[in-house]
BARO-646364 format. One record per residue (C-alpha): residue number from 1; residue in one letter; x, y, z. Coordinates in Angstrom, 3 decimals, always signed. Layout:
N
(NUM; a; (X; Y; Z)),
...
This chain:
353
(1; x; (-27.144; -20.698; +148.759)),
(2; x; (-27.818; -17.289; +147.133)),
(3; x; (-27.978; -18.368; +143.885)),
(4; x; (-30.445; -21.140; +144.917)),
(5; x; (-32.651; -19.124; +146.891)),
(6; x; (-33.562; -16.915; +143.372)),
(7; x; (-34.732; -20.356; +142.020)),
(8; x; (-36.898; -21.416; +145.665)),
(9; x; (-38.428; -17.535; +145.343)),
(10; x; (-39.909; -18.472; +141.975)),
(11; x; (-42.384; -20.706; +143.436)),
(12; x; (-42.893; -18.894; +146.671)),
(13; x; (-46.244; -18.528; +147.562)),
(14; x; (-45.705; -15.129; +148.722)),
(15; x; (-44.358; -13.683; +145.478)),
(16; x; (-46.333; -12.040; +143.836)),
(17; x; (-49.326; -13.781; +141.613)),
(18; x; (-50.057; -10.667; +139.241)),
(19; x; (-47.042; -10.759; +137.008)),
(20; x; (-45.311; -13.438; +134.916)),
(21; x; (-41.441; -14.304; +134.335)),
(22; x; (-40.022; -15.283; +131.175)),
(23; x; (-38.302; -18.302; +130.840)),
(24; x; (-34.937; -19.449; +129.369)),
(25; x; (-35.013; -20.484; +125.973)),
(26; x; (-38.519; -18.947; +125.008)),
(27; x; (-38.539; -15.414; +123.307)),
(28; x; (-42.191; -14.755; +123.777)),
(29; x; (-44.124; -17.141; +124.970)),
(30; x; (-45.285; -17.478; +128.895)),
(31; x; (-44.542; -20.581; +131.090)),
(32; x; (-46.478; -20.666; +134.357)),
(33; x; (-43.697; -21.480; +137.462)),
(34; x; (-46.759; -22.226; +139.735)),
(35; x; (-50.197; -23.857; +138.578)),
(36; x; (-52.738; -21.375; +137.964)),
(37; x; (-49.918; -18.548; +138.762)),
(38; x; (-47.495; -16.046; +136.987)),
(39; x; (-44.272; -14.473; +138.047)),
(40; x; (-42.448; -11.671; +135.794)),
(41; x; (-39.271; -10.446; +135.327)),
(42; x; (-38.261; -7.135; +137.131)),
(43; x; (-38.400; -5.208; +133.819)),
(44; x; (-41.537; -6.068; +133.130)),
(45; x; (-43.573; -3.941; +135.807)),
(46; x; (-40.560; -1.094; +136.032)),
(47; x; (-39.474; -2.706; +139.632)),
(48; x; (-35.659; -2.445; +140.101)),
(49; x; (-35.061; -5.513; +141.161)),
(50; x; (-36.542; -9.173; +140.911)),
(51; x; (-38.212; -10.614; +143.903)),
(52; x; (-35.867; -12.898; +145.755)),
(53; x; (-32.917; -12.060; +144.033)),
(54; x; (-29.775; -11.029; +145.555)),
(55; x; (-29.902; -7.867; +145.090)),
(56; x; (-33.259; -7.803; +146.497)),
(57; x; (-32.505; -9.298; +149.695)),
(58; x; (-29.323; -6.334; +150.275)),
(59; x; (-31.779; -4.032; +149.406)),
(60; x; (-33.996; -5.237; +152.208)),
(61; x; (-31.218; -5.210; +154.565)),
(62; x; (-30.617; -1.731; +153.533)),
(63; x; (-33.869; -0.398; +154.126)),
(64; x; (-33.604; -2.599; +158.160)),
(65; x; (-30.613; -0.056; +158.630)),
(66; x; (-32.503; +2.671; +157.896)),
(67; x; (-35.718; +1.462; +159.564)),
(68; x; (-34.071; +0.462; +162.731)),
(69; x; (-31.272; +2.665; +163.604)),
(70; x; (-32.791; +5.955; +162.445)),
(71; x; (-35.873; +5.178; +164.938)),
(72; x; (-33.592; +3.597; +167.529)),
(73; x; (-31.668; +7.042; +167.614)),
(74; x; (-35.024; +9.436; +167.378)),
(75; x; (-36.142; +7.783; +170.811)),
(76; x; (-32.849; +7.333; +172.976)),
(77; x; (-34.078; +10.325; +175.435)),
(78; x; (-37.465; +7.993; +175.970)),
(79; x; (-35.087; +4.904; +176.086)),
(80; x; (-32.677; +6.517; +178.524)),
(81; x; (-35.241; +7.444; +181.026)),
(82; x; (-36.750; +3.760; +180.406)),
(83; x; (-33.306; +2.415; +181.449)),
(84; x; (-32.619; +4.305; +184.482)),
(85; x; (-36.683; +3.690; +185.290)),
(86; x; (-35.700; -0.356; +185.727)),
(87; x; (-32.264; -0.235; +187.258)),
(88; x; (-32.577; +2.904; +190.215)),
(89; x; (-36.953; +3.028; +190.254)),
(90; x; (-36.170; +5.022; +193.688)),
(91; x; (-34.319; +7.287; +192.453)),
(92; x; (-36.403; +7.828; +188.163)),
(93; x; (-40.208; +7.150; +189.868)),
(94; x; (-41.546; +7.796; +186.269)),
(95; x; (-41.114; +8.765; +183.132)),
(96; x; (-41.911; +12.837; +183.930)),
(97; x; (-39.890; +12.804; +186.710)),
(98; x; (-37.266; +10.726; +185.189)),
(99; x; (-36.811; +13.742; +182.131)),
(100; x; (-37.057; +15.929; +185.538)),
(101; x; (-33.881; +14.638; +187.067)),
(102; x; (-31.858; +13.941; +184.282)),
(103; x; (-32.483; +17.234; +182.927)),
(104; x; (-31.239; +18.693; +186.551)),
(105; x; (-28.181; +16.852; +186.304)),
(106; x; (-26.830; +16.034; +182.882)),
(107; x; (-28.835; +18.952; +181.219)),
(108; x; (-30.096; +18.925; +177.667)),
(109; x; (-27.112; +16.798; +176.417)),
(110; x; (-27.361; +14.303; +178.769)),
(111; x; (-30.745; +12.910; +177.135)),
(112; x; (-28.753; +12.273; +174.362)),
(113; x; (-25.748; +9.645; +175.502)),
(114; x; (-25.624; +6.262; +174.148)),
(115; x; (-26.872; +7.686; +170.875)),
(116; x; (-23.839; +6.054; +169.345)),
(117; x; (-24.460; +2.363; +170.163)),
(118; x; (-28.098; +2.805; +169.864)),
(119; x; (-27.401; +4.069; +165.802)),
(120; x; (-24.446; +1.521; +165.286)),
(121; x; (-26.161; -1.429; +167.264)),
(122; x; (-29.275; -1.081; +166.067)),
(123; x; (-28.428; -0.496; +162.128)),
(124; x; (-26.724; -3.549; +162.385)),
(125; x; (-29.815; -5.538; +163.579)),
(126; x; (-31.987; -3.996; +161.575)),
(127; x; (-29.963; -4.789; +158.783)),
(128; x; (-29.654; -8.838; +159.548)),
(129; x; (-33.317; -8.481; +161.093)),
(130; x; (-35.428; -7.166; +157.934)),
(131; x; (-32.911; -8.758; +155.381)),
(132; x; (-32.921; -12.449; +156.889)),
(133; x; (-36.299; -12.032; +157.528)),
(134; x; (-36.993; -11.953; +153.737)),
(135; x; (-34.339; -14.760; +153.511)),
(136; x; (-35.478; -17.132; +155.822)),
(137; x; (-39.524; -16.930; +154.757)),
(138; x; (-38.521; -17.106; +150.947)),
(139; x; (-36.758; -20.389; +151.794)),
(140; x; (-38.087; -22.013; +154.452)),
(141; x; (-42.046; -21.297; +152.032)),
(142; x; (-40.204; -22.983; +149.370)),
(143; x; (-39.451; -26.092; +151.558)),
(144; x; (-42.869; -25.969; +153.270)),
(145; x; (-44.652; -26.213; +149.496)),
(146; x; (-47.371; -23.594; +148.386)),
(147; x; (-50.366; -25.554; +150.332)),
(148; x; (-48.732; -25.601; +153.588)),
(149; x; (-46.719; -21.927; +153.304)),
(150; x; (-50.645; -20.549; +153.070)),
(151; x; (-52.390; -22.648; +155.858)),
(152; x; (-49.739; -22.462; +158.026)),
(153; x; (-48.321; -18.929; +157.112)),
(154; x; (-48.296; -17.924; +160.555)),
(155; x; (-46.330; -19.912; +161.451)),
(156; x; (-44.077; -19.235; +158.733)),
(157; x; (-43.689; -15.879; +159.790)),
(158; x; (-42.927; -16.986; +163.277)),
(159; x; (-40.087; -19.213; +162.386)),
(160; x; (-38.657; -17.055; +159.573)),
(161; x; (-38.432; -13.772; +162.153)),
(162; x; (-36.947; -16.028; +165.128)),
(163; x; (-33.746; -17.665; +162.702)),
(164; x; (-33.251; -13.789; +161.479)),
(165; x; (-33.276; -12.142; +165.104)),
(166; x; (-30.817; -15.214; +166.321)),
(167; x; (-28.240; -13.650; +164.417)),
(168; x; (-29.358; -10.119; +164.808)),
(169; x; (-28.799; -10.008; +168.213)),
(170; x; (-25.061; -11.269; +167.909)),
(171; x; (-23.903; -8.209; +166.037)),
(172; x; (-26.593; -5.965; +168.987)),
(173; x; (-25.052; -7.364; +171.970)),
(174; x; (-21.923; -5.412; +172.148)),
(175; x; (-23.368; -1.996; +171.255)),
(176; x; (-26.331; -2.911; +173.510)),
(177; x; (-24.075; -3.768; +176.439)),
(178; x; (-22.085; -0.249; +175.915)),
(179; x; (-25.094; +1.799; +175.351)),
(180; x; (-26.842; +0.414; +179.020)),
(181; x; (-23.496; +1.496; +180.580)),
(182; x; (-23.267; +4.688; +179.411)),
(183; x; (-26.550; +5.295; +180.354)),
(184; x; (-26.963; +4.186; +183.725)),
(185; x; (-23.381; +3.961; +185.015)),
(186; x; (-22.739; +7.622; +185.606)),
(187; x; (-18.930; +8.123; +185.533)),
(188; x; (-18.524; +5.103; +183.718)),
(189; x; (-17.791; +6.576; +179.768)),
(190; x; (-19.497; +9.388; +177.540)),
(191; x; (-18.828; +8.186; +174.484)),
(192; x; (-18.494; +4.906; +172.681)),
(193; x; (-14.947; +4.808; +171.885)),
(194; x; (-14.852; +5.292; +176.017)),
(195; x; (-16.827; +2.335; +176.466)),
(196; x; (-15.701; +0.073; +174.699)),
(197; x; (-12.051; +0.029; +175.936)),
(198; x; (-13.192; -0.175; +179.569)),
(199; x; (-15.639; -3.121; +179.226)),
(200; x; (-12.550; -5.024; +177.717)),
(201; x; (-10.455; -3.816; +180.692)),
(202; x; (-13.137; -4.738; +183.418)),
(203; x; (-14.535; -8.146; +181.727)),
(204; x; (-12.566; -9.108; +178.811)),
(205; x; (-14.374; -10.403; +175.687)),
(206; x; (-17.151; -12.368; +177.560)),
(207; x; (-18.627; -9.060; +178.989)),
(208; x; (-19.452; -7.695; +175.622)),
(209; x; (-22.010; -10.983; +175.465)),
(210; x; (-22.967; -11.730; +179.103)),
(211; x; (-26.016; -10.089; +177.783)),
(212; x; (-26.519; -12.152; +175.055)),
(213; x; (-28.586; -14.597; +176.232)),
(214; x; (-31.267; -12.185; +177.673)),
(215; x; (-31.019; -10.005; +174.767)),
(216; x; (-32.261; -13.523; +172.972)),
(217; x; (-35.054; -13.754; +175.214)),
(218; x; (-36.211; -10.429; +175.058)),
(219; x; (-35.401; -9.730; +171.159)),
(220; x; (-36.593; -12.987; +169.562)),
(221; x; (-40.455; -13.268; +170.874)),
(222; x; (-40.206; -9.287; +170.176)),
(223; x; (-39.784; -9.939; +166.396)),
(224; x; (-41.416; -12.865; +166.290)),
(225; x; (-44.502; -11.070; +167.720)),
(226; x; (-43.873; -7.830; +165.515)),
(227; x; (-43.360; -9.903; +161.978)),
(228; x; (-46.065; -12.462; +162.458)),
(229; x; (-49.167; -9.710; +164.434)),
(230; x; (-47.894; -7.138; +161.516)),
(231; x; (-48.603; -9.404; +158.799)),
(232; x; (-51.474; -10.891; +160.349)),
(233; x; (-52.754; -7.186; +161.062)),
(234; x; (-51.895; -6.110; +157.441)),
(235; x; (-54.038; -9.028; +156.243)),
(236; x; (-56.943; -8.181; +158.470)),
(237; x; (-56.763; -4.332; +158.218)),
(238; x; (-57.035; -4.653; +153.791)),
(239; x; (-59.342; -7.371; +154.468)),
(240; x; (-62.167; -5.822; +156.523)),
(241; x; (-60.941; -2.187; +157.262)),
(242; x; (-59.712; -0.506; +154.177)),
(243; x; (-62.640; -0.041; +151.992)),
(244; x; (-61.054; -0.717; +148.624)),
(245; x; (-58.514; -3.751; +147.814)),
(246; x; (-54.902; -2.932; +147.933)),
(247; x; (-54.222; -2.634; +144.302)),
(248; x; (-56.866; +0.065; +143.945)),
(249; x; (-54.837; +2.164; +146.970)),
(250; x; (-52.146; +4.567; +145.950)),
(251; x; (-48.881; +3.931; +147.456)),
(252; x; (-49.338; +6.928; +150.421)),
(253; x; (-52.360; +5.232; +151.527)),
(254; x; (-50.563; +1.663; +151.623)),
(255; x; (-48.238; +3.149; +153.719)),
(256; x; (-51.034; +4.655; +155.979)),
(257; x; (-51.892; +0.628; +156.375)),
(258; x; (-48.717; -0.258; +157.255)),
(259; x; (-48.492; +2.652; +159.685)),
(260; x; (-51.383; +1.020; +161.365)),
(261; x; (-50.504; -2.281; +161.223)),
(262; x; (-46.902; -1.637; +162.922)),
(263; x; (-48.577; +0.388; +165.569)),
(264; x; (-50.816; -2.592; +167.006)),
(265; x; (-47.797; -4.756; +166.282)),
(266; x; (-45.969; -2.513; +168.685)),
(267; x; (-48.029; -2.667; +171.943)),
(268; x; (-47.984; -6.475; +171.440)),
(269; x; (-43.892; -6.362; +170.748)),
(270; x; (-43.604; -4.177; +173.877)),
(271; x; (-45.857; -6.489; +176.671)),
(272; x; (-43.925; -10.027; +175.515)),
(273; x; (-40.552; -8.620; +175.544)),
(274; x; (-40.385; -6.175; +178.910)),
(275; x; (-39.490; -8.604; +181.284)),
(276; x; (-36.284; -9.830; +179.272)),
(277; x; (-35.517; -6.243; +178.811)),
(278; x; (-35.460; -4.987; +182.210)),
(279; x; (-33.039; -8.339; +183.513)),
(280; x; (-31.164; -6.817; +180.522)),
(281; x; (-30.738; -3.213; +181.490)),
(282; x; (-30.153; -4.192; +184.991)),
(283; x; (-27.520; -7.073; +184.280)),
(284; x; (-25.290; -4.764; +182.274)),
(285; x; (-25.300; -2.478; +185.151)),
(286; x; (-24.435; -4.651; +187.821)),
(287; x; (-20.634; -6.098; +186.944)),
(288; x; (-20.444; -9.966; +186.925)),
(289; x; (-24.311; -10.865; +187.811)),
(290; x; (-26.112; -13.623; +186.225)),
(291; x; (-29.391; -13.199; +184.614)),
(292; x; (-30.597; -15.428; +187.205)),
(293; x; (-29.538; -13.214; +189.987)),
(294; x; (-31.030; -10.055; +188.422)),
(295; x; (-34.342; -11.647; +188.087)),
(296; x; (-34.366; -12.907; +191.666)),
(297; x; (-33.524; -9.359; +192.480)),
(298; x; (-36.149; -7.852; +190.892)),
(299; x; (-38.843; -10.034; +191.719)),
(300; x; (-42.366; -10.075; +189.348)),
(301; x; (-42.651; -6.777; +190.152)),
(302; x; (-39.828; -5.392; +189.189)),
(303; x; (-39.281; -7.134; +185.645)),
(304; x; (-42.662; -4.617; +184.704)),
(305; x; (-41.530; -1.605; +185.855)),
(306; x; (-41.002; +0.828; +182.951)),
(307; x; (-43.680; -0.810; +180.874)),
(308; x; (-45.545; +2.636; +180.661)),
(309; x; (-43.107; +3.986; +178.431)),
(310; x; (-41.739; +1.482; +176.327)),
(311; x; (-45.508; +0.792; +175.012)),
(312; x; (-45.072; +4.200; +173.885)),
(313; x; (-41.874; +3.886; +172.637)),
(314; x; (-41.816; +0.519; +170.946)),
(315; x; (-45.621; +1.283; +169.901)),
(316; x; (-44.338; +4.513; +168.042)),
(317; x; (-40.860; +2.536; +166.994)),
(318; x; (-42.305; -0.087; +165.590)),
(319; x; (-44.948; +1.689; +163.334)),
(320; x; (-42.846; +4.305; +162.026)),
(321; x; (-40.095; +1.040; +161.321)),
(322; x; (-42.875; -0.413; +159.417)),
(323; x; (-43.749; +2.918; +157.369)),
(324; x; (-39.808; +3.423; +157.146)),
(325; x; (-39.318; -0.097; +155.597)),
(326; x; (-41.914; -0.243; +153.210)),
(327; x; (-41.369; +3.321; +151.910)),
(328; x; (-38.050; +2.687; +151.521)),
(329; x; (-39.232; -0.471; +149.086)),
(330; x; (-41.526; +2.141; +147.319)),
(331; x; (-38.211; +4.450; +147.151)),
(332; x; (-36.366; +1.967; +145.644)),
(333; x; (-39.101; +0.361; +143.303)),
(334; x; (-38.494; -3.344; +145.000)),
(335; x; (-41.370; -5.476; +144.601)),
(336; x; (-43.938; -5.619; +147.265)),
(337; x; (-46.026; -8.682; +147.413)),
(338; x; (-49.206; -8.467; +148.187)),
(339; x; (-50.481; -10.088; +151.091)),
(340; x; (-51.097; -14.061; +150.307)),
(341; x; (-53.947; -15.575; +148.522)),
(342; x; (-55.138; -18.928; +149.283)),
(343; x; (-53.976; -21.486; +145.913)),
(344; x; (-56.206; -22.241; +143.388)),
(345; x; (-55.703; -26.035; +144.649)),
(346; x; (-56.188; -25.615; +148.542)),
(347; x; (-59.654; -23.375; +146.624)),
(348; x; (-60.807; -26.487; +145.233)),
(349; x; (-60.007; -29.133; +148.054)),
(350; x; (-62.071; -26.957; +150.448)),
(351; x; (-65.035; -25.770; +147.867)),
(352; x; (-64.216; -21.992; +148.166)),
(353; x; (-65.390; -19.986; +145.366)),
């Protein structure tokens, strides 16, 4: 498959169309891969790596650990509070007074537990989330032909985010589960290596995963909102925002654009996935509930509560993600595509100039 998906990239539509690639059994001529379009060879432009090879795609999943479980960690007080917001609201009324009490009774330290999961769980999602994500729109653009990858790119980005958060959230789900316990189970375990043996005491293997199934439904329209309204923002912001096109911008003011586009990405990421999260929180709390019983418990009502602060935090998460990702890319000299351009051929079937 890996080998294969080096060829697909070639002709991706989302590669990018300002360099050119050199082909076997030529020594200096040029061979277009895509009509009217030219791909090159890493060494050409000084980039480290070739677009859509192997080692491109690790280095993408490198820089989703980094992204996601350096952020993750930053924000565990804010997530903490959020957490014990959805599962005891009587007791945590808001965010102030929920810093307020646990401050009073777990002291400084105490805003810090489940920072363990939260890095561990969360570098390992990042790492299947940005690196698949690459993957899967590489391949399934290649399938879709460069006509269709454009028109419907959307839609691309949609489908590609959703098959890389599936498997995400199956290496999340156990750190995610211990994390919610230490946090809101007082008593229950400080540390991970406490938490883990207990779960498998109290619930065996399935209660690592019981949360699975929400963690889907909250995790999968996250990213697919945060991959598809980032592009789409990125698109829009060089397009009618940023006074000069991208090539003419130096690489610390791309990364101001992305920075912006992760932000708005955020407060969308944050409204579409809340309710999922709270039946989340609350159903790792509660030993042997079903989703379904958590959500009757909490009613509409309930399943928003906390929203304040996670538009905060997943607003500020998923920006500085974004900025975290692509600097890392910069870092590392990978290539960064442009965003797309519409083909010369869809050009002349519609009579754009």
């Amino acid at each position: 498959m890996w080998s294969s998906l080096w060829e697909t990239a070639k002709l991706s539509p989302f590669s990018t169309p300002f360099t050119n690639v050199r082909c076997q059994g030529q020594d200096e001529s040029m061979q277009t891969l895509v009509k009217n379009r030219t791909i090159s060879a890493a060494s050409a432009n000084g980039d480290s790596c070739e677009f859509g090879s192997n080692k491109y795609f690790a280095l993408c999943g490198l820089g989703g650990i980094l992204s996601c479980g350096i952020t993750h960690t930053m924000v565990t007080p804010l997530d903490l509070v959020k957490c014990r917001i959805q599962v005891d609201p009587a007791k945590y009324k808001s965010v102030f007074n929920g810093f307020r009490v646990t401050l009073a009774e777990d002291g400084t330290r105490g805003l810090v537990r489940g920072w363990a999961p939260t890095f561990f769980g969360y570098s390992i999602q990042g790492m299947f989330k940005f690196g698949l994500y690459e993957v899967f729109k590489v391949y399934y653009s290649a399938l879709a032909g460069e006509e269709m990858s454009y028109e419907y790119r959307t839609s691309l980005y949609l489908v590609s985010s959703a098959s890389a958060e599936f498997f995400a959230d199956i290496g999340l789900a156990p750190l995610e589960a211990a994390k919610v316990r230490i946090q809101t189970m007082p008593g229950f375990a400080n540390t991970l290596r406490e938490a883990f043996p207990k779960m498998y005491a109290d619930e065996g293997l399935g209660g690592f995963y019981k949360g699975l199934v929400p963690l889907w439904l909250r995790q999968i329209p996250y990213t697919m909102m945060k991959f598809a309204c980032f592009e789409r923002t990125l698109e829009l912001l060089y397009k009618y925002v940023v006074p000069k096109p991208r090539l003419e911008c130096t690489k610390g003011e791309q990364l101001v654009v992305t920075f912006a586009a992760g932000y708005i990405a955020g407060v969308f990421c944050a409204v579409v996935s809340h309710p999922a999260d709270s039946v989340v929180s609350k159903l790792n709390q509660e030993k042997g509930a079903t989703a379904g019983d958590v959500l009757r418990k909490l009613g509409f009502a309930g399943v928003w509560k906390g929203l304040g602060p996670r538009i905060i935090m997943i607003g500020t998460l998923t920006a500085a993600q974004w900025f975290i990702y692509d600097a890392v890319k910069v870092w590392l000299r990978m290539p960064r595509p442009p965003p797309p351009e519409m083909p010369e051929s869809l050009k002349k079937k519609y009579g754009v100039a």
